[in-house]
C-alpha positions as CSV (number, residue, x, y, z in Angstrom):
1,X,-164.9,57.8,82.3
2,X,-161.3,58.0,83.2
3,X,-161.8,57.3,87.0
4,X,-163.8,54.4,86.1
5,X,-161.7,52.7,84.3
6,X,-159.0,53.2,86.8
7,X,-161.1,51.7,89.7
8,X,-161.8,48.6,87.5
9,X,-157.8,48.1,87.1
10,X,-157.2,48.8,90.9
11,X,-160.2,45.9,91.1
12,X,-159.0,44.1,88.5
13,X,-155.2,44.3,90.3
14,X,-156.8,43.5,93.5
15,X,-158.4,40.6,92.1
16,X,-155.0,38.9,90.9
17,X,-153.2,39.5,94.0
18,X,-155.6,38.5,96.2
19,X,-158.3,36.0,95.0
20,X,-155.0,34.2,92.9
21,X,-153.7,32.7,96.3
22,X,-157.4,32.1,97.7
23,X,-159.0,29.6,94.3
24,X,-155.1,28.0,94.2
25,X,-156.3,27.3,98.3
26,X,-159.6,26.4,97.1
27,X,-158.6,24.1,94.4
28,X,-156.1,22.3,96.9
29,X,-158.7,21.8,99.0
30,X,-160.8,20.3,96.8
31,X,-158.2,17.8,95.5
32,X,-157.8,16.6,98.7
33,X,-161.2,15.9,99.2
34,X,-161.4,14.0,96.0
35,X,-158.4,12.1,96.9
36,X,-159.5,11.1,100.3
37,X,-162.6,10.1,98.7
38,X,-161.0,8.1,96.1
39,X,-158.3,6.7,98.9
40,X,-160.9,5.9,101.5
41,X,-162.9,3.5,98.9
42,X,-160.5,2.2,96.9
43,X,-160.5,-1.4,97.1
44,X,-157.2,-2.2,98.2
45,X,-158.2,-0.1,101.2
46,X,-161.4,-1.7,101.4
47,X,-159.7,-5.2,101.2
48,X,-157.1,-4.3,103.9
49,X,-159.9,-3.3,106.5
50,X,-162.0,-6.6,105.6
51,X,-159.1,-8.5,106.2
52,X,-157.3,-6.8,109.3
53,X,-158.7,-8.0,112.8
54,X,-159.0,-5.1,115.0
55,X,-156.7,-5.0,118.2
56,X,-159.5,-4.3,120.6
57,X,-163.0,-4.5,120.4
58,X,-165.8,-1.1,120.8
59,X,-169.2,-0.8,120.1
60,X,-171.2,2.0,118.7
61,X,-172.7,3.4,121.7
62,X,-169.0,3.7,123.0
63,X,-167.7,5.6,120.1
64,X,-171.1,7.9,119.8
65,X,-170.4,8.4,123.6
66,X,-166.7,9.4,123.1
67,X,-168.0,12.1,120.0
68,X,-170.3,13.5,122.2
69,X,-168.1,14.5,124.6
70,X,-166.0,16.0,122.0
71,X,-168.7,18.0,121.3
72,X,-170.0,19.5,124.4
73,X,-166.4,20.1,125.0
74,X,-166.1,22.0,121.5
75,X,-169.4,23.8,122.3
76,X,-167.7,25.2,125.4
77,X,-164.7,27.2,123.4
78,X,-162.3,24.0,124.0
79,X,-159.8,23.2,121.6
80,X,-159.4,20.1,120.2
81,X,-156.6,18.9,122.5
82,X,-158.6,20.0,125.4
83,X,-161.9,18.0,124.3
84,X,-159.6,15.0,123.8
85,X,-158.0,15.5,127.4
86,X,-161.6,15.8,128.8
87,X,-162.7,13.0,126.9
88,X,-159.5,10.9,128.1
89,X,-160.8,11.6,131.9
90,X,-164.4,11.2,131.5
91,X,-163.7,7.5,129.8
92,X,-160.5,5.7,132.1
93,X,-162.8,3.1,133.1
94,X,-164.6,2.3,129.9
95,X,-162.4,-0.8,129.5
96,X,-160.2,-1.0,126.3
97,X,-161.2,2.0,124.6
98,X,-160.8,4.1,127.8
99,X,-157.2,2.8,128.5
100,X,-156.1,3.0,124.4
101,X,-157.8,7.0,124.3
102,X,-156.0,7.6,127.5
103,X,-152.4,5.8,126.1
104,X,-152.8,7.5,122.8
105,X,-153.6,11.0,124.7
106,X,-151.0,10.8,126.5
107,X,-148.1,10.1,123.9
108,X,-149.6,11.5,120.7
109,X,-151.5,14.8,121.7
110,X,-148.5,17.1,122.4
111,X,-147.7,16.4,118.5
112,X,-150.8,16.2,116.7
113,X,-154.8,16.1,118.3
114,X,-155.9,14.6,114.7
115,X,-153.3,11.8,115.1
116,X,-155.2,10.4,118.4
117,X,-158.2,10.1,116.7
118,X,-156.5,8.3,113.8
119,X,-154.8,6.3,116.0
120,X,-157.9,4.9,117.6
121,X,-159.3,3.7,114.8
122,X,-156.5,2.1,113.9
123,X,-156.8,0.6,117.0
124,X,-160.3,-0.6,117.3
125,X,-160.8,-0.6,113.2
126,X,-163.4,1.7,113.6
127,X,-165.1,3.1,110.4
128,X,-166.9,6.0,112.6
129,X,-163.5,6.8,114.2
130,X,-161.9,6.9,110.6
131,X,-164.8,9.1,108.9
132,X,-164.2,11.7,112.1
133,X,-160.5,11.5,111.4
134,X,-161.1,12.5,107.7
135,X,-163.5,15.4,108.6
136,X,-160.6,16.9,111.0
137,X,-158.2,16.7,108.8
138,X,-160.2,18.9,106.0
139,X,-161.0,21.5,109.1
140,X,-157.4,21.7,109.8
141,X,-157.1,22.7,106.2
142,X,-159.9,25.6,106.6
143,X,-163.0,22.6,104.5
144,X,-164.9,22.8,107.6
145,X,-165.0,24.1,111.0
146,X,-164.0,21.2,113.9
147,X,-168.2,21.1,115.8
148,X,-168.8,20.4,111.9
149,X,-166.8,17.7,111.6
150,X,-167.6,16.5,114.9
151,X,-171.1,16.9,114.3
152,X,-171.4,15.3,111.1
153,X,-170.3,12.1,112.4
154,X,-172.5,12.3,115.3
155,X,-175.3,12.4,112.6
156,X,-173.8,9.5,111.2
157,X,-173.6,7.4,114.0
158,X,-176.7,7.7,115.4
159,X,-178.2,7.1,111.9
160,X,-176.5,3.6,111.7
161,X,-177.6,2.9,115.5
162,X,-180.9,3.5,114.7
163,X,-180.7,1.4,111.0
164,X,-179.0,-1.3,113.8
165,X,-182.2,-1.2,116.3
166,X,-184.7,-1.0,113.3
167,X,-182.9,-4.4,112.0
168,X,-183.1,-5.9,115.8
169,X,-186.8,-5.2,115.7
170,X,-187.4,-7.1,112.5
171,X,-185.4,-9.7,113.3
172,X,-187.2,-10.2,117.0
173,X,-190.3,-12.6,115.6
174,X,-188.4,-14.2,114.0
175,X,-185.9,-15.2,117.1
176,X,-188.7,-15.5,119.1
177,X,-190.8,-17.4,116.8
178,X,-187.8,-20.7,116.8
179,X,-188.2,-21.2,120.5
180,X,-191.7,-21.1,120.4
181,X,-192.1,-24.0,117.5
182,X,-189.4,-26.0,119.3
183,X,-191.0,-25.5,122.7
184,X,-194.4,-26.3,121.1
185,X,-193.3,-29.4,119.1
186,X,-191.6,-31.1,121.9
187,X,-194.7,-30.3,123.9
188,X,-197.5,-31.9,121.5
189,X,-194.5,-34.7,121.3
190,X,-194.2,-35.4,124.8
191,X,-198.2,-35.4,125.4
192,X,-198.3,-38.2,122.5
193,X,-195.3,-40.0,123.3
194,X,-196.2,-40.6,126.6
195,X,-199.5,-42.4,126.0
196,X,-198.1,-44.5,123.6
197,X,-195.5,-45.3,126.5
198,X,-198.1,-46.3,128.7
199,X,-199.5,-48.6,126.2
200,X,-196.7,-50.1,125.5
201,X,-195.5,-50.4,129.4
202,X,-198.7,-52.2,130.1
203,X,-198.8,-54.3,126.6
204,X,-194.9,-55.9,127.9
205,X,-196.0,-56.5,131.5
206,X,-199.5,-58.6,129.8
207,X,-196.9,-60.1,127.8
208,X,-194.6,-61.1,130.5
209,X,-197.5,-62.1,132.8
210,X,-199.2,-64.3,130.8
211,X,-196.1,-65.9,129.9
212,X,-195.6,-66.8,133.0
């Protein structure tokens, strides 16, 4: 009886020092999450985005692009920093975006790898860029692991494409209905018209002959 209750103290003892510091990491965690939720859609935020015109312009395919090389390069034991250097090669000649990742790569990854993708979608205004920003910053405080992060807003972008291409689709009759009705109508109009041209072409020369 005696030894049991001393091996529920030691557990007990074990349990305070060592699970204490682990739920006060847990809890931290948590707020954070709750606060970044609470930040990210917060109105004011909201508003400022609306309002703010990005510097440069990317499209979705770019951005999914970009993430996907951040995750082969993640699958492969790279670090973040060395995905982002990868990426930075792989995309020079994508236009803007390559020549922003390769300008932010080169002056903000020695300080921070988290602050190049924050900085980008600063940048471009990207909401993808912003969500993958958020998701790094809970790995770096042990929330997730970084192929998580990266992965979950791979998910999320090719959701939205596909939502995009679905909306495209539906909205093809429709486009392609207009011209038709236009090119119809000015059709059945010409073939009308230009009878009643030739009738009255012939009805003005009759007049003008026969008044002469």
């Amino acid at each position: 009886m005696m030894g049991l209750l001393l091996i529920l103290a030691v557990v007990v003892v074990l349990a305070v020092l060592f699970a204490g510091p682990a739920l006060h990491k847990i809890t931290l965690l948590q707020r954070r999450r709750r606060m970044a939720f609470v930040e990210r859609y917060s109105p004011r935020r909201i508003w400022r985005r609306a309002r703010r015109k990005p510097m440069f312009e990317v499209d979705l395919p770019t951005v999914r692009d970009f993430i996907l090389t951040l995750q082969l390069s993640l699958s492969l034991a790279e670090t973040l920093a060395g995905a982002l250097q990868q990426a930075a090669r792989q995309f020079g000649d994508r236009g803007a975006f390559g020549q922003r990742l390769t300008t932010r790569v080169r002056s903000q990854l020695q300080v921070e790898p988290e602050a190049v993708i924050r900085a980008l979608a600063e940048d471009f205004n990207s909401e993808p860029l912003v969500d993958l920003a958020d998701r790094l910053d809970l790995a770096h405080e042990g929330g997730l692991s970084l192929g998580e992060a990266v992965n979950a807003t791979l998910d999320d972008i090719e959701e939205q494409i596909r939502i995009d291409v679905e909306k495209e689709i539906e909205r093809a009759p429709v486009m392609l209905t207009i011209p038709m009705i236009i090119g119809v109508f000015f059709s059945a109009l010409a073939l009308l018209g230009f009878p009643l041209l030739v009738v009255m072409f012939r009805s003005m020369t009759q007049t003008t002959t026969g008044g002469s």
